[in-house]
KEKE-3310 file (N, C-alpha, C; in steps of 0.2 Angstrom, whole numbers, plus 5000, padded with zeros to 4 digits):
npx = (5565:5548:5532:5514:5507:5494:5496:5505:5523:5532:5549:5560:5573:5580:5581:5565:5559:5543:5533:5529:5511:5501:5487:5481:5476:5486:5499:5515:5526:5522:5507:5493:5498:5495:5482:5472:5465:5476:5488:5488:5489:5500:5512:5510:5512:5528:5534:5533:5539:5551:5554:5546:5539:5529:5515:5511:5497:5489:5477:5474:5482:5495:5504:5513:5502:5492:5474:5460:5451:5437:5431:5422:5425:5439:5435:5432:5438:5449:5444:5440:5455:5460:5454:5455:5469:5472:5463:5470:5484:5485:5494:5497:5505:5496:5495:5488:5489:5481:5473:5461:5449:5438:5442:5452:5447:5437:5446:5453:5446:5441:5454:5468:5483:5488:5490:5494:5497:5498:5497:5497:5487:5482:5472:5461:5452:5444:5455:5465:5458:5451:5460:5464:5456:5453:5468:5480:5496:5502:5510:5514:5515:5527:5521:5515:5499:5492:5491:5490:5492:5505:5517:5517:5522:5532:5541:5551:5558:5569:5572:5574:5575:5563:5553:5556:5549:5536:5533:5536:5524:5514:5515:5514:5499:5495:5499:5489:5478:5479:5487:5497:5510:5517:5525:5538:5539:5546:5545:5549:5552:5537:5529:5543:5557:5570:5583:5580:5576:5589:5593:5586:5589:5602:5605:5597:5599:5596:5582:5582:5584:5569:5566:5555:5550:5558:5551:5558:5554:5561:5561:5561:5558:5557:5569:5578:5577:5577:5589:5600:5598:5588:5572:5560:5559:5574:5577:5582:5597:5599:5589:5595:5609:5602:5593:5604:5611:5602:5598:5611:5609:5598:5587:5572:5562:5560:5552:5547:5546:5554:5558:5569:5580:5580:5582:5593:5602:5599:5604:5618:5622:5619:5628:5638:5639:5641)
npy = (5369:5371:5371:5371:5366:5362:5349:5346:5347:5358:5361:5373:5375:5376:5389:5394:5399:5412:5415:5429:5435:5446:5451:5464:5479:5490:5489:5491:5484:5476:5478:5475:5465:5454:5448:5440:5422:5415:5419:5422:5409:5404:5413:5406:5393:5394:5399:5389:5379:5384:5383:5389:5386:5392:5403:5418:5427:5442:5453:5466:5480:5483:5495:5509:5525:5516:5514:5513:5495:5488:5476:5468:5467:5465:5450:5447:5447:5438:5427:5418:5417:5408:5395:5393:5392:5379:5369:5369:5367:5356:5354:5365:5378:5389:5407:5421:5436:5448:5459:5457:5447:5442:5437:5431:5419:5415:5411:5402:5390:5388:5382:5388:5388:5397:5411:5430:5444:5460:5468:5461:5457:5471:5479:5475:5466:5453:5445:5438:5429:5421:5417:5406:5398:5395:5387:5388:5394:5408:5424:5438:5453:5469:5486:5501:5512:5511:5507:5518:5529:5526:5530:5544:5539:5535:5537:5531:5527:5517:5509:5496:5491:5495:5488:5474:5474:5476:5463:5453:5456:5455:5440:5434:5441:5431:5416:5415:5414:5402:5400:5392:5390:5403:5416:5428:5445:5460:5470:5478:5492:5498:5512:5513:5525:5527:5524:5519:5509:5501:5501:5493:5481:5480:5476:5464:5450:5453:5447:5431:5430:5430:5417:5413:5407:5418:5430:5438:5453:5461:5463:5472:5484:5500:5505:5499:5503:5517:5518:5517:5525:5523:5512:5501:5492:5488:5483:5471:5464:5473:5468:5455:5455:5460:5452:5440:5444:5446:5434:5425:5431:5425:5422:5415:5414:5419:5433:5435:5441:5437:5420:5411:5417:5420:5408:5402:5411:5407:5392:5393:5404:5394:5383:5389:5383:5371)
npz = (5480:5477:5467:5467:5452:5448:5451:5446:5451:5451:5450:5455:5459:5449:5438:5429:5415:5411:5398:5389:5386:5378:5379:5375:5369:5370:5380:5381:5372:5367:5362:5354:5346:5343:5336:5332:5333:5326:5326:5342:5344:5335:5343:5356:5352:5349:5360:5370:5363:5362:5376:5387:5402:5410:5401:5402:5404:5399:5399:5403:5404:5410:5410:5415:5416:5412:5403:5411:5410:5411:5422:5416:5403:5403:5408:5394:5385:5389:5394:5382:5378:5386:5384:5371:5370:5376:5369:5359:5364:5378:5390:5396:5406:5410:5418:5426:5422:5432:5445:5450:5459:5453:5440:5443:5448:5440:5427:5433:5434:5422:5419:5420:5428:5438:5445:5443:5452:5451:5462:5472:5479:5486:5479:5477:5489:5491:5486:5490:5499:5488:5482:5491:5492:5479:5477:5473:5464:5468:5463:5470:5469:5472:5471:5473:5473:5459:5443:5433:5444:5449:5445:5453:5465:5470:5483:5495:5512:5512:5497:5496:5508:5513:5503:5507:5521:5513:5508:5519:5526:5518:5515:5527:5528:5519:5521:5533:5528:5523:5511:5503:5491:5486:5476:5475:5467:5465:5456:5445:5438:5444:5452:5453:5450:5436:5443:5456:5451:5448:5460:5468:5459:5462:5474:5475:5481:5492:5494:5496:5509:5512:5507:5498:5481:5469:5456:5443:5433:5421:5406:5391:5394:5404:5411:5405:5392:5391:5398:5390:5381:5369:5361:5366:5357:5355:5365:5370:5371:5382:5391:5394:5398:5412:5413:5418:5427:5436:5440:5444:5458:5463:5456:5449:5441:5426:5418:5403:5386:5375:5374:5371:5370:5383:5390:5384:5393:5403:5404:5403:5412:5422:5420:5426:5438:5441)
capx = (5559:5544:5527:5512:5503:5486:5496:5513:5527:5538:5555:5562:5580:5583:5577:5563:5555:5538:5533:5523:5507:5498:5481:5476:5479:5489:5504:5521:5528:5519:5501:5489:5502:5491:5475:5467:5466:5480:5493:5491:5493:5506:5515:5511:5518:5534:5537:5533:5545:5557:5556:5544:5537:5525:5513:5506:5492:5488:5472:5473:5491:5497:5512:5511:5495:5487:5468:5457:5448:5430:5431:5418:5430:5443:5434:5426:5447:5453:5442:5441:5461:5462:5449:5457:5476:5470:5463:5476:5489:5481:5498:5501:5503:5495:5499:5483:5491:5474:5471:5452:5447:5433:5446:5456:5443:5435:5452:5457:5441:5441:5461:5473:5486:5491:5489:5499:5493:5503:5494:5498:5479:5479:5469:5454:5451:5444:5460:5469:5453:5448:5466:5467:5449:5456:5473:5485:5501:5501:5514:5513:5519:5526:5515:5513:5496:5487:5495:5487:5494:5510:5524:5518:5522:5541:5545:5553:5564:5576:5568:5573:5571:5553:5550:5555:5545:5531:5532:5535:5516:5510:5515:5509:5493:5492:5499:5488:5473:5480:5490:5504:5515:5518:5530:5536:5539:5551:5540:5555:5545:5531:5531:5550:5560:5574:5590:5579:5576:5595:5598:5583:5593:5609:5602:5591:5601:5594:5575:5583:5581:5562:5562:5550:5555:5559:5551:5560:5552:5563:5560:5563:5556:5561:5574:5584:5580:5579:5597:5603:5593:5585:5566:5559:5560:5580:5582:5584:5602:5601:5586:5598:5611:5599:5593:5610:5611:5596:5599:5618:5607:5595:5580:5568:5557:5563:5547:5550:5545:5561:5560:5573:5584:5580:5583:5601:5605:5599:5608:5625:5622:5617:5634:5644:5638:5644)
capy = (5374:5367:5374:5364:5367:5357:5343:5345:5348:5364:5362:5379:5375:5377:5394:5393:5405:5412:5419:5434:5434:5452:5452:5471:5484:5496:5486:5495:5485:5471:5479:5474:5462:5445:5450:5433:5415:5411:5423:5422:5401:5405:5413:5401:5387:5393:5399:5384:5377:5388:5381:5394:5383:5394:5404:5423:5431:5449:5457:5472:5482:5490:5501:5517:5527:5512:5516:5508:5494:5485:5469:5463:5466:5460:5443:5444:5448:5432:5418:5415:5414:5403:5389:5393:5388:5374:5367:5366:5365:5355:5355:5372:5380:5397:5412:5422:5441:5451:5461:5456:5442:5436:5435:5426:5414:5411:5408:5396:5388:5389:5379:5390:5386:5401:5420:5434:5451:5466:5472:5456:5458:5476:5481:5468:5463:5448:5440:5432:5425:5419:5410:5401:5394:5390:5384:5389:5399:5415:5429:5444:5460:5473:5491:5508:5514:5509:5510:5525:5533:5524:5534:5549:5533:5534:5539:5528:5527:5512:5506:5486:5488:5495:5481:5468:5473:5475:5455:5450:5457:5453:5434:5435:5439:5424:5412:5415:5411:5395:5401:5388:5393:5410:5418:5438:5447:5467:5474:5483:5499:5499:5515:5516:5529:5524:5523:5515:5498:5497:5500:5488:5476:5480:5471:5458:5443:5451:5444:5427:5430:5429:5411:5410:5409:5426:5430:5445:5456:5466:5463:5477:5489:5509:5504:5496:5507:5525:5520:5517:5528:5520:5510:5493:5486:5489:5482:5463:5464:5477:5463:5449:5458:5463:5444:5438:5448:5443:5425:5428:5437:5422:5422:5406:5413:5426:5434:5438:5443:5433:5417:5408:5420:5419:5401:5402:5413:5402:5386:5397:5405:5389:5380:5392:5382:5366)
capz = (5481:5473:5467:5463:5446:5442:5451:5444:5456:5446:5452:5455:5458:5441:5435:5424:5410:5410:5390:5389:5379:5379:5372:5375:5363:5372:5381:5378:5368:5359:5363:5348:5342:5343:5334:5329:5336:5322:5327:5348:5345:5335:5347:5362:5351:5347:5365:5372:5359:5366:5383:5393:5407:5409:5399:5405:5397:5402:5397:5408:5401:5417:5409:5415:5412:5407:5402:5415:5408:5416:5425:5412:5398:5405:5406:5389:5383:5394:5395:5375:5376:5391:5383:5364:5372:5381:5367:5357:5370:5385:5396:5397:5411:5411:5422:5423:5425:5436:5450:5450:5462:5450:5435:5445:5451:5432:5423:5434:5434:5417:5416:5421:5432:5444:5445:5443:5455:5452:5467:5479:5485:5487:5474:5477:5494:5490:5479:5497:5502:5482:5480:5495:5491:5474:5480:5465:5467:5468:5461:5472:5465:5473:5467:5477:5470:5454:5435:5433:5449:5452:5446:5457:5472:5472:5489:5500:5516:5510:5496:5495:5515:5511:5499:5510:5521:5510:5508:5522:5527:5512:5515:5533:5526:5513:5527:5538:5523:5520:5504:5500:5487:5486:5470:5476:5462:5467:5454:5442:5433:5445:5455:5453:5446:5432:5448:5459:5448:5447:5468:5470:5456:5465:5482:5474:5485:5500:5494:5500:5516:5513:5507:5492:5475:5465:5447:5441:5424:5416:5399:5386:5401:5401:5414:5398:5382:5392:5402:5383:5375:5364:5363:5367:5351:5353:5371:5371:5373:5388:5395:5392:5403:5418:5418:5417:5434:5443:5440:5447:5462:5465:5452:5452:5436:5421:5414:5397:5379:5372:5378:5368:5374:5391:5391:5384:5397:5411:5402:5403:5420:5428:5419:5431:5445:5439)
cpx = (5554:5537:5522:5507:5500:5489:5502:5519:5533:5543:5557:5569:5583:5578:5573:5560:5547:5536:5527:5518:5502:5492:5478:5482:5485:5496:5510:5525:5526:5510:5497:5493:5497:5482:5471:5470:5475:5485:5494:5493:5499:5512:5516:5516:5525:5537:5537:5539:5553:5562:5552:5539:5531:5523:5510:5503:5489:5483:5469:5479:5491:5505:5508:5504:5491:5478:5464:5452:5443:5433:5428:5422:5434:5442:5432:5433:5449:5452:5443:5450:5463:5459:5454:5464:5475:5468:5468:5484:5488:5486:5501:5499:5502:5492:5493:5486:5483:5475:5466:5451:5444:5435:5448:5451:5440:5440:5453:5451:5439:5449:5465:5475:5488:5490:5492:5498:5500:5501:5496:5492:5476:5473:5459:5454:5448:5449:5463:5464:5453:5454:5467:5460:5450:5462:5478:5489:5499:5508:5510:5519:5523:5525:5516:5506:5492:5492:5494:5492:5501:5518:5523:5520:5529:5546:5546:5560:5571:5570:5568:5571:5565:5549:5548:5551:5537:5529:5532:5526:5511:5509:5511:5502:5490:5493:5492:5480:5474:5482:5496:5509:5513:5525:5532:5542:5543:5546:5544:5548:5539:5532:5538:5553:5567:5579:5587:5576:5583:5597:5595:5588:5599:5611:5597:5593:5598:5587:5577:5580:5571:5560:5556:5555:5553:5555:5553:5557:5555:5564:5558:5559:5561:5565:5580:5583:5580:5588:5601:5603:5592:5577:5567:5559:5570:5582:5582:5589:5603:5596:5590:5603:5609:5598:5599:5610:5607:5597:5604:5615:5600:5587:5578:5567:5559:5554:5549:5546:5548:5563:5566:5580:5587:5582:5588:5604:5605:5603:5616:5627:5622:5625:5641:5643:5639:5650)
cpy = (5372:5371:5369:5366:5363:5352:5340:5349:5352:5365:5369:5381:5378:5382:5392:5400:5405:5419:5424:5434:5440:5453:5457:5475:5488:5493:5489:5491:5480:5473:5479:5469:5458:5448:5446:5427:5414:5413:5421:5414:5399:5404:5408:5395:5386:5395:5392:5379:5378:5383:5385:5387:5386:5400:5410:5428:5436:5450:5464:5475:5485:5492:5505:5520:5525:5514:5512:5503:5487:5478:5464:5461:5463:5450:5440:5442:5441:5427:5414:5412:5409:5399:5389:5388:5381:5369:5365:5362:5363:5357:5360:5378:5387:5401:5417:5430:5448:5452:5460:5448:5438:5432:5429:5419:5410:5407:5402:5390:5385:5385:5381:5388:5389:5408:5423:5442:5454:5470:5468:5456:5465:5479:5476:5466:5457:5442:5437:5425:5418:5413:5406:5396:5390:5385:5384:5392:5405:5420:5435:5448:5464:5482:5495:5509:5508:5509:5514:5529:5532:5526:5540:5545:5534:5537:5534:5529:5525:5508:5497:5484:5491:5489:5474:5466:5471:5469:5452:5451:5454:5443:5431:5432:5433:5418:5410:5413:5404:5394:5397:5391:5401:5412:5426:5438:5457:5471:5481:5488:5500:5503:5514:5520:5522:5520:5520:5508:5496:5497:5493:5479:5473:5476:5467:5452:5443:5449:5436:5426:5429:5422:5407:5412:5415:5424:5438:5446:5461:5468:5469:5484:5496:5508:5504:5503:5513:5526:5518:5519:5525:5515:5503:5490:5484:5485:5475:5462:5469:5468:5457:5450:5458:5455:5440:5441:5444:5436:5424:5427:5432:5422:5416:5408:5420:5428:5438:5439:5438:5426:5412:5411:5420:5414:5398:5407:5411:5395:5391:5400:5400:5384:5382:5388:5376:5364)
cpz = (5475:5472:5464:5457:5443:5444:5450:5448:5450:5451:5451:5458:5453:5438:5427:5420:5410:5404:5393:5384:5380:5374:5374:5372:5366:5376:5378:5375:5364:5359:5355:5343:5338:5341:5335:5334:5332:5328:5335:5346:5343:5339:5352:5360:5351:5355:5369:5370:5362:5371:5388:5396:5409:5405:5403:5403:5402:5399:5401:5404:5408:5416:5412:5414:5410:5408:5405:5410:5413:5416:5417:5404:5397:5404:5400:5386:5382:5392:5386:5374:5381:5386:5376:5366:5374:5376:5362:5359:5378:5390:5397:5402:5411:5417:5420:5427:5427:5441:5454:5452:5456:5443:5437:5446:5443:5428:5427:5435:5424:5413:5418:5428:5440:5443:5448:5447:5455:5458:5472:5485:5487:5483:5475:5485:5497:5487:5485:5496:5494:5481:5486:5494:5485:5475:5474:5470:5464:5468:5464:5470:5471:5469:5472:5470:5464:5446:5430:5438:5451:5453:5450:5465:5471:5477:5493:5506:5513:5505:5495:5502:5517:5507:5502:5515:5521:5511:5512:5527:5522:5512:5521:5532:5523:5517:5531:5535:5522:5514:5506:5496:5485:5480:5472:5469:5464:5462:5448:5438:5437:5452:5457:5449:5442:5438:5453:5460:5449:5454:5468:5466:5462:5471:5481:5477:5490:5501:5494:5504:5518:5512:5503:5486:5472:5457:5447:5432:5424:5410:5396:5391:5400:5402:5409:5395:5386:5396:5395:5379:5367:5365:5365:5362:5350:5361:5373:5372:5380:5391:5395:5398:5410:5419:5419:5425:5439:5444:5443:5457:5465:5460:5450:5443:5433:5417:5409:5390:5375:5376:5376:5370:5380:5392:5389:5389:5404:5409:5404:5411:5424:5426:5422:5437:5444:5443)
residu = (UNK:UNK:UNK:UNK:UNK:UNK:UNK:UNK:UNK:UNK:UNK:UNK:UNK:UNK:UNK:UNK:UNK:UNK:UNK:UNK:UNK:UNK:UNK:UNK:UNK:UNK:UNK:UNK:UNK:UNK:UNK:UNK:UNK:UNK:UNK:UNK:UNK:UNK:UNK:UNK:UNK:UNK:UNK:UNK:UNK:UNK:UNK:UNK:UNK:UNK:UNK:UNK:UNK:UNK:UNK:UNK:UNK:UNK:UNK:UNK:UNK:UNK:UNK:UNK:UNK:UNK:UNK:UNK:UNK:UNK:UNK:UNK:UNK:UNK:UNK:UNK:UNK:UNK:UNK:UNK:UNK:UNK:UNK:UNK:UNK:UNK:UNK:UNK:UNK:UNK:UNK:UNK:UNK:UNK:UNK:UNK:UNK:UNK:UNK:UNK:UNK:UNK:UNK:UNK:UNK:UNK:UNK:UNK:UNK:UNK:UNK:UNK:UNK:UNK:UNK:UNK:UNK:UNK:UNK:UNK:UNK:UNK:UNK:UNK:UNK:UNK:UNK:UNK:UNK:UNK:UNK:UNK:UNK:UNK:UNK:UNK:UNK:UNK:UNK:UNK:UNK:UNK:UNK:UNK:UNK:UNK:UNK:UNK:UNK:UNK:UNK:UNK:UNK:UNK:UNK:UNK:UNK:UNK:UNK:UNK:UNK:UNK:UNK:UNK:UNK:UNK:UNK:UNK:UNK:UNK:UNK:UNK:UNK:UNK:UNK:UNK:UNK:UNK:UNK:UNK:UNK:UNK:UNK:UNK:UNK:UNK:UNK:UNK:UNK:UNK:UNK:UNK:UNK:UNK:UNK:UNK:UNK:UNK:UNK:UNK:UNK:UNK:UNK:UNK:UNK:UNK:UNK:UNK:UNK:UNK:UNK:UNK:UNK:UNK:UNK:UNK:UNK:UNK:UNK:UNK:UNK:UNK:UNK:UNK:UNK:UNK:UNK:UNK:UNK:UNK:UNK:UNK:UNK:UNK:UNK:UNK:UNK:UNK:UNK:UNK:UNK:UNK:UNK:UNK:UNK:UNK:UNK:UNK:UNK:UNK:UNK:UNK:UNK:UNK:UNK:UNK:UNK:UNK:UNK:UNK:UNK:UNK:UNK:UNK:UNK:UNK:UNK:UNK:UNK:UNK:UNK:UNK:UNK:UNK)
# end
């Protein structure tokens, strides 16, 4: 299972890690970390160092009630740190996390590798069309609503056989554009209550059956520190745990905060299969 990036064939047999890098204020748990140039290259370098295979830079926060912000903003946030990384780090595959076709369409025009929609196209009704014109991979989400609106969305029949067939429409659609690589994403904390990230966990093998690869984010997420009581600065050991799970459970790609972590836990878990 193979993805193409900028021309580089990303084996996905072998779980890979994708680092977080949050450059809007309000992010739950490292929002306003990365102030300056210094600070985000910083971080890229050592994550990379790590082992993160890719790089995903958010400029929107969508926790919870996150506070809408403009399209125009968004690009003013983004493009500076697309072109900044690039130049220091020309092979680095960056992960452009937007809902907003024309984001998508300038970052990756701009360097970036692939794009991340927590919406899966809903949200933009131009984002199908705009990636198959570009021709990257594409990480669809699953979302109910908006990230303002999305924990009053937690009503489902069955919800991993609501999910599944969320994607299998969702891929339809991209198919049917001429989208190639496709990444689905179950979407933990978004429009789910606490008990129905861990059923959806509990049945993550049976997103198999669709045949693309998995990126699961559970990183330091309420899911962890509110079933331990405790915060996100305290939940790298629960996050360590859940991916230890999902990986078990068929996961391609760990999106993470902690990737040195992450990357000892796929060397360990992948040693079982030996």
């Amino acid at each position: 299972m193979t993805i193409n990036c900028k021309g580089n064939l990303i084996n996905l047999s072998s779980p890979k890690v994708m680092g977080i890098l949050n450059i809007t204020p309000d992010s739950f748990f490292d929002g306003g970390k990365h102030k300056n140039d210094a600070s985000i290259l910083k971080h890229v370098e050592l994550m990379l160092n790590e082992g993160a295979t890719f790089i995903d830079i958010g400029a929107y926060s969508s926790r919870p009630n996150a506070e809408h912000v403009s399209e125009a903003e968004e690009l003013q946030r983004i493009l500076p740190i697309v072109s900044l990384i690039l130049k220091a780090f020309p092979e680095t595959l960056i992960s452009i996390d937007t809902f907003r076709s024309n984001v998508a369409k300038q970052t990756i025009e701009a360097g970036a590798a692939l794009i991340n929609d927590i919406s899966a196209g809903k949200l933009d009704e131009n984002m199908l069309p705009t990636i198959a014109n570009l021709q990257v991979p594409y990480i669809m989400m699953h979302m109910k609503g908006t990230p303002q609106t999305m924990q009053q969305r937690t009503d489902y029949k069955n919800i991993t056989k609501d999910i599944l067939l969320y994607f299998s429409e969702r891929i339809a659609s991209a198919k049917a554009l001429g989208i190639i690589d496709t990444i689905i994403d179950p979407g933990f904390g978004f429009a789910k209550t606490l008990e129905q990230n861990y059923e959806l966990l509990n049945h993550l093998e049976l997103f198999k059956m669709i045949e693309k690869p998995l990126l699961v984010g559970v990183s330091r997420k309420s899911m962890i520190y509110k079933k331990l009581e405790t915060t996100a600065n305290n939940a790298l050991n629960g996050t360590t745990v859940l991916n230890t799970v999902a990986l078990q459970k068929g996961a391609s790609i760990l999106r993470v905060h902690d990737v040195k972590e992450a990357m000892e836990t796929i060397t360990l878990v992948e040693s079982l299969k030996a």
